[in-house]
N, C-alpha and C positions, 0 to 999 in steps of 0.2 A: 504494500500500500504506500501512496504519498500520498502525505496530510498537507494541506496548502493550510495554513493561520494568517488570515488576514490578523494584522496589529493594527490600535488606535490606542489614543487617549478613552475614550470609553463619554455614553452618557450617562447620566443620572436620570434614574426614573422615579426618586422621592426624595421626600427634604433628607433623611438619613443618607441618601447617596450621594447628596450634591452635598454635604458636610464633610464626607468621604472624600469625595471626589479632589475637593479642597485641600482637605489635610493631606493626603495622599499626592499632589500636584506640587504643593510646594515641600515636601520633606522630598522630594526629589530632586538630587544636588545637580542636573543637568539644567532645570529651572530657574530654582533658587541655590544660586552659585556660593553658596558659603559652608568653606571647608570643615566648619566645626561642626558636627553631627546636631551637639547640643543646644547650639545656638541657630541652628537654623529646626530643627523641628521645635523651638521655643517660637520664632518668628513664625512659622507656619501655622501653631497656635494660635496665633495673636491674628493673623489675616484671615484665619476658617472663619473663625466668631465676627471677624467686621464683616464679612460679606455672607456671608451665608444666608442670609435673609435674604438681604435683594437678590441671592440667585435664585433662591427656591421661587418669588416673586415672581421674577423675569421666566420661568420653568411655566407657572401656572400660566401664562400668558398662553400659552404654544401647548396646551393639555395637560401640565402637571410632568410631563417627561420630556427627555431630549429624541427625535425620531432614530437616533445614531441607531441603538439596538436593533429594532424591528427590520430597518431598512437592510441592513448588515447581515439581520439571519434570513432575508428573505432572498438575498443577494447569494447564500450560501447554500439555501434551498433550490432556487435554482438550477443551480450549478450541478449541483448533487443530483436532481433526479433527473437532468438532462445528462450525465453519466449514466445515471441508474437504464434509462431509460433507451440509452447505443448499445449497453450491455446487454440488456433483454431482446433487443433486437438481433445482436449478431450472434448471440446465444440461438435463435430461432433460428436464423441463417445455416447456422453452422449444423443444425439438427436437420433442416429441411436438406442440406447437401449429405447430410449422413448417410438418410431414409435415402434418397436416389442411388447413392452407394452402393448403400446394399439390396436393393434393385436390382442393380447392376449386376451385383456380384451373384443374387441366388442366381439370375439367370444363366451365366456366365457358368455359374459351376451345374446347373441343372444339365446343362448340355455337355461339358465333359466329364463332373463325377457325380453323377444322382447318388450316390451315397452321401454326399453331402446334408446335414442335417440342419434345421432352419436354426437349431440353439448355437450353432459354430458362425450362422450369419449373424446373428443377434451379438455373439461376444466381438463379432468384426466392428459392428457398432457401436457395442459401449467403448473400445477400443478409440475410435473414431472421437465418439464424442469426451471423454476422458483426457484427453492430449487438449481440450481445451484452455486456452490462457488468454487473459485481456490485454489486448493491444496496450502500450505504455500512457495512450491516451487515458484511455477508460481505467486503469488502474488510480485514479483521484477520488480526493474526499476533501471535502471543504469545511471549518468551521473558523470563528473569531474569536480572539482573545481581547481584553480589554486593559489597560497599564493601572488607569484608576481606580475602576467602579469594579463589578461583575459582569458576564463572565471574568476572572483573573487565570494566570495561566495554569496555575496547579491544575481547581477545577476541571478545567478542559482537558488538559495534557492526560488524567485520571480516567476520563472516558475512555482512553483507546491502547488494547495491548499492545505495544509498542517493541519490535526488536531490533538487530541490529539489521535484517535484512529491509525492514522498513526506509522512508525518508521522508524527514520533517522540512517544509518548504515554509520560510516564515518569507512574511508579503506584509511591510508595512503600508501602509495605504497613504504612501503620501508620497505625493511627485518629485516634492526637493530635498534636498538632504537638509536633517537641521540636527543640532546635538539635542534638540528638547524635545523631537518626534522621534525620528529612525532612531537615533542612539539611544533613548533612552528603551524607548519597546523594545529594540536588541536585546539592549541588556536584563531587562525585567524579564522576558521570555526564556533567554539563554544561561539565569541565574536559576531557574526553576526549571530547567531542565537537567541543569548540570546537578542538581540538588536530588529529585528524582532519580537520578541514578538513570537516566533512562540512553540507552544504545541507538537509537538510531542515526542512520547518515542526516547531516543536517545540511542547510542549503540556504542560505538569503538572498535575495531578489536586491538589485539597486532598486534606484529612484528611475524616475521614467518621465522624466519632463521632456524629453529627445525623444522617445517615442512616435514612431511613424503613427504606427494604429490610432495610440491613445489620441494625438494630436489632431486625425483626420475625426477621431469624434468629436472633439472639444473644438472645432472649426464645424461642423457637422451641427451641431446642439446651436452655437452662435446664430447661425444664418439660419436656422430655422425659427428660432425667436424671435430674430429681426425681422423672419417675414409675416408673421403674425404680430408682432408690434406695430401697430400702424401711428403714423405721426406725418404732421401737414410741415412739419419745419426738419433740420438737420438732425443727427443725431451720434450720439456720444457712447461710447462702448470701454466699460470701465473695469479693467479687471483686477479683483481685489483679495488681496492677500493676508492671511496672518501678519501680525504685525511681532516683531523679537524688539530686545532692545539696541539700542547700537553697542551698546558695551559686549553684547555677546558676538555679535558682526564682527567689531574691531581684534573679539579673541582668537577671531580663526573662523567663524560660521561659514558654511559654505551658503546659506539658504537663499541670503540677496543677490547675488551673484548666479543662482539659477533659477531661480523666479523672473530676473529681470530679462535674463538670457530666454526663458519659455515665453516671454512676452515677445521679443524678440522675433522668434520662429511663430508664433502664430499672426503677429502682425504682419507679416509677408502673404498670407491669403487670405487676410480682412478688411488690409487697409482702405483696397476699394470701395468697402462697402460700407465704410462708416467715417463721419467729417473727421472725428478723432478718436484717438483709442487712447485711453489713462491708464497709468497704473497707482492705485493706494492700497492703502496698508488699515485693515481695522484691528480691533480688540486690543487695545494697546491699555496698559493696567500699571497707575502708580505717578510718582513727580518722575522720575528717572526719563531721559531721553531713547525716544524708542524712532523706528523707520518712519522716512516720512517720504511722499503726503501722507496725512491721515485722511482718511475718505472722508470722517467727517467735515473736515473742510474743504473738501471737494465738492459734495455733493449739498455745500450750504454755497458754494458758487458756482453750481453747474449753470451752464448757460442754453443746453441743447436739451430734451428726454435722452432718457438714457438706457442702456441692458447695461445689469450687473454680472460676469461671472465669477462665482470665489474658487479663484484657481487655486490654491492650496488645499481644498477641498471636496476628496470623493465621495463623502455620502454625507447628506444633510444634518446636519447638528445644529445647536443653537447657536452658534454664532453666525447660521444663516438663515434657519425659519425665523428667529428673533429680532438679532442683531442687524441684520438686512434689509430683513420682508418689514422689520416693524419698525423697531427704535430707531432706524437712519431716517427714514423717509418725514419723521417729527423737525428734520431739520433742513431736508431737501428743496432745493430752490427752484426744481422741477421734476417732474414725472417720471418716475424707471419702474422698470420691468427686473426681475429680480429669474435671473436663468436658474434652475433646480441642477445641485451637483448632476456625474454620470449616477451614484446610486443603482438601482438594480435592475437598470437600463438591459438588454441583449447587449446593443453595440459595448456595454462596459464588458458585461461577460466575454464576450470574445474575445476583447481586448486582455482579458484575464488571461482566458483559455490557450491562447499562442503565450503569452510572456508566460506563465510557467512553464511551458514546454516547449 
């Protein structure tokens, strides 16, 4: 078997997970960068209690949960029985060639040894179908792990005998590399497995902002927006990013550098089709100097309607049913249209389906 683990940050589906979620976010030193164990789960402390309110708040706005989950296991449902479902197929294939087979062969043998006996045709066929094995495609199994909330990796990893002929395929879900996404799920998955004791061959996926497939969907998803946006004036194409702070940039990140870079490759077959294309940075949290533009000030001087997409993110969470769809637009100086991650899209599955394999 190979297990593919989509990784995320995780949502919160109750005020006890978004408290979680909190404390568990910042007692992570890829986040909150201070070397003292002590002093930084004291400071994480101290930030769970200030906000946790207004996040549970902000949660209740969008249903009381974050869609991250559902979207994620429904993305991995998919997947899974559209596996399930080539394997029962070539499982019949394989038995319908069998049955002709051995067709073949009583005939075959009727005519040179009629002593032949129908139970010696029958074991020609269990033989036949017994030599079966699933092509390396269909040998997949999909599930999520989450870094803050539940699923966490134990739990998961616990679901499935694991050996060492096995292989664990982890799949962060995020296009750029950042020490406070990939690296840090890396290592929260890879610390619990190694703890586990568990053998199997492992495997990590880069980041995929270069991505032929992925990119001709995320050009694909654009231009189809745009064309059901209808607007009598110009129009403005904004695409919006996780915001880090500069101090983690200046330490080495790679993240602005390929964020600005997939901006890049996808303005080369949009530019056409829109007066301008932006790039800002949301969620930005605290005094500290973080990437800028900040959208918010973007889209308090936008001048055209706009489509938003949050390139930093594959499956919708609150900081795009929320932060996006809701609380920006309180400040927006005109009209947008707010694009839905790829989420449990086909064109995302496939694009899954090749890059693991």
């Amino acid at each position: 078997m190979r297990l593919v683990l989509f990784l995320n940050m995780g949502g919160a589906t109750s005020y006890a997970e978004c408290e979680l979620f909190l404390k568990n976010m910042f007692n992570d030193k890829y986040i909150l960068t201070i070397k003292n164990k002590f002093l930084r789960s004291f400071l994480a402390f101290l930030i769970t209690k200030m906000r946790v309110k207004a996040m549970w708040e902000n949660y209740q706005k969008i249903g009381g949960k974050s869609p991250l989950n559902d979207i994620t296991a429904r993305l991995c449902a998919n997947l899974n029985n559209e596996v399930k479902s080539k394997t029962v197929n070539l499982q019949d294939d394989l038995s319908t060639n069998s049955q002709n087979s051995s067709k073949k062969l009583n005939t075959s043998q009727a005519l040179k040894e009629e002593q032949k006996t129908n139970s010696q045709i029958l074991n020609t066929k269990n033989t036949v179908n017994s030599s079966f094995k699933k092509p390396q495609h269909l040998d997949l199994q999909f599930d999520f792990i989450n870094v803050y909330v539940p699923p966490f990796a134990k739990d998961v990893l616990t679901k499935y005998e694991l050996s060492k002929e096995d292989e664990l395929i982890l799949f962060p879900l995020y296009p750029h590399h950042s020490q406070t996404t990939v690296l840090s799920a890396l290592d929260c998955v890879k610390d619990a497995i190694s703890k586990m004791q568990i053998q199997a061959k492992l495997r990590e996926l880069d980041i995929f902002y270069t991505n032929e497939l992925y990119n001709e969907m995320v050009i694909k998803d654009v231009l189809k927006a745009n064309e059901d946006f209808k607007t009598e004036g110009k129009k403005t194409l904004i695409f919006s990013a996780h915001s880090l702070p500069v101090s983690t940039i200046r330490a080495g990140d790679l993240y602005q550098r390929h964020v600005e870079e997939h901006v890049r490759i996808l303005k080369k077959s949009l530019k056409p089709h829109f007066d301008e294309i932006l790039l800002a940075y949301q969620s930005k949290l605290g005094p500290i100097k973080w990437l800028e533009p900040a959208i918010a000030e973007v889209l308090a001087g936008l001048k055209n309607e706009a489509l938003i997409y949050p390139l930093s993110f594959c499956i919708d969470c609150s900081e795009t049913v929320f932060e996006l769809e809701l609380e920006y637009r309180k400040i927006a100086a005109k009209d947008y249209k707010l694009i839905s991650c790829p989420n449990d899209s086909k064109d995302f599955a496939n694009f899954i389906k090749a890059y693991v394999n």
